[in-house]
C-alpha positions as CSV (number, residue, x, y, z in Angstrom):
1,X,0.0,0.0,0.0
2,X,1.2,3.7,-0.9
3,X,1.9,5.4,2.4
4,X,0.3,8.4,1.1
5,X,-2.9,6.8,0.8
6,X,-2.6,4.4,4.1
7,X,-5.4,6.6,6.1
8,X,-7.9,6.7,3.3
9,X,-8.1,3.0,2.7
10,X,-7.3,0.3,4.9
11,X,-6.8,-3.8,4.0
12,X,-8.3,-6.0,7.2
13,X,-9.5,-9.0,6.1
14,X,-9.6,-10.6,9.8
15,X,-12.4,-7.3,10.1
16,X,-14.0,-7.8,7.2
17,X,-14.5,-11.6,8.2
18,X,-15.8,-10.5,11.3
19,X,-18.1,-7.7,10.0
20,X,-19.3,-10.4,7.3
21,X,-19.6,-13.3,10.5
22,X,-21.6,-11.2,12.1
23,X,-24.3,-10.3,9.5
24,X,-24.9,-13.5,8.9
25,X,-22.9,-14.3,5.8
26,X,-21.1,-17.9,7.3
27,X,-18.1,-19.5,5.1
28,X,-19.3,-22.6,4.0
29,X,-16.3,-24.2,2.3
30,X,-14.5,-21.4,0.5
31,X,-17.2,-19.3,-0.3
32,X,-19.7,-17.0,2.1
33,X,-22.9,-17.6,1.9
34,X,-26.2,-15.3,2.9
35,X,-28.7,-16.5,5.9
36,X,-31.2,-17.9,3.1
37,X,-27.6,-19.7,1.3
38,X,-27.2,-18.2,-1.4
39,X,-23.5,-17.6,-2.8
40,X,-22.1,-14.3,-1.8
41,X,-20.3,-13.9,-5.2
42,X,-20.7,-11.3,-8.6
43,X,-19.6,-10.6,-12.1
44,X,-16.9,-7.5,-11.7
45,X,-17.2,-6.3,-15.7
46,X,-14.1,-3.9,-16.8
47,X,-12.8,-2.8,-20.2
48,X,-10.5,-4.8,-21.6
49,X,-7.5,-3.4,-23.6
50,X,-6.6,-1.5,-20.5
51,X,-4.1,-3.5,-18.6
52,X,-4.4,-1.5,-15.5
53,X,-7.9,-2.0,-15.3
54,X,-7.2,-5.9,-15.5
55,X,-4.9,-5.3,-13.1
56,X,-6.9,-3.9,-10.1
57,X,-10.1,-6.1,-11.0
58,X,-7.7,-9.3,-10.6
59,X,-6.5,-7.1,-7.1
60,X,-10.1,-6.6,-6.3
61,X,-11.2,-10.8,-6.6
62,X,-8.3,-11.6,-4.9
63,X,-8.9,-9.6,-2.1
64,X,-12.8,-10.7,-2.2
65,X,-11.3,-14.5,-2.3
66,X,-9.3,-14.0,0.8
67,X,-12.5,-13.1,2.8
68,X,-15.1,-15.9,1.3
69,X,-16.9,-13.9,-1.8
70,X,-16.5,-14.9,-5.1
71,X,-15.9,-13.0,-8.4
72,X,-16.4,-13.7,-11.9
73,X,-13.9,-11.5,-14.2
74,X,-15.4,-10.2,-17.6
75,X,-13.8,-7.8,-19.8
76,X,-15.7,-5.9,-22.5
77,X,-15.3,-3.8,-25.2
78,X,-15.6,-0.2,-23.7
79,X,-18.3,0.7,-26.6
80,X,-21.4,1.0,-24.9
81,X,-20.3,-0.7,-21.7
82,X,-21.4,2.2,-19.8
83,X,-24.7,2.3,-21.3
84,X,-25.3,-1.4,-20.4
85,X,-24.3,-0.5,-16.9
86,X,-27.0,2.4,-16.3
87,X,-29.1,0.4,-17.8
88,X,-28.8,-2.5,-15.4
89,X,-27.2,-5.0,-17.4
90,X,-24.2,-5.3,-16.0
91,X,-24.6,-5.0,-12.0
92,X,-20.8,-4.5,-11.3
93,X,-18.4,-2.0,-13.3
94,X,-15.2,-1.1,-12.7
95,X,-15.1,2.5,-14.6
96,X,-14.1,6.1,-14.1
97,X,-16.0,9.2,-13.1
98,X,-14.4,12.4,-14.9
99,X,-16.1,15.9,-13.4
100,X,-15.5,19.2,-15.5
101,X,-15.4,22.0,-12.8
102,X,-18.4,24.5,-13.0
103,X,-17.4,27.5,-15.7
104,X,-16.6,30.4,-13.9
């Protein structure tokens, strides 16, 4: 972790364990599951052709692995990925917000 960032962002899985223990999402083998047993696990959906993107999704699973939820890598074409997003077709996007300050 980049010491400039260590008080923004913190990596615990032992707490994140816990936090998930105690709302009722129990390890069953290698993978949480709710109360009702469902799978806690997703589809993270990035743009391929960007390497760093790649990069942190595969950061972001592993993480997610080390604590019991599963995730399904997808890349995509950019074209239109966004749209499919807001649309609700693709429930978890790794993408970018870019804000244009307010003209003076």
């Amino acid at each position: 972790m980049v010491e400039a960032g260590k008080e923004l962002v913190s990596h615990d899985p032992a707490k994140a364990k816990a936090m998930l223990d105690a709302a009722g999402y129990a390890l069953d083998g290698d993978v949480r599951k709710a109360p009702d047993g469902t799978p806690l696990e997703f589809e993270l959906v990035m743009p391929s052709g960007w390497s760093d993107w790649v990069q942190a999704g595969q950061i972001i699973a592993q993480n997610l692995k080390e604590i019991g939820v599963r995730v399904k890598l997808r890349r995509r074409r950019g074209h239109g990925l966004v749209r499919r997003h807001l649309q609700g077709h693709v429930p978890a996007l790794a993408r970018q917000h870019q804000h244009q300050p307010d003209a003076l």
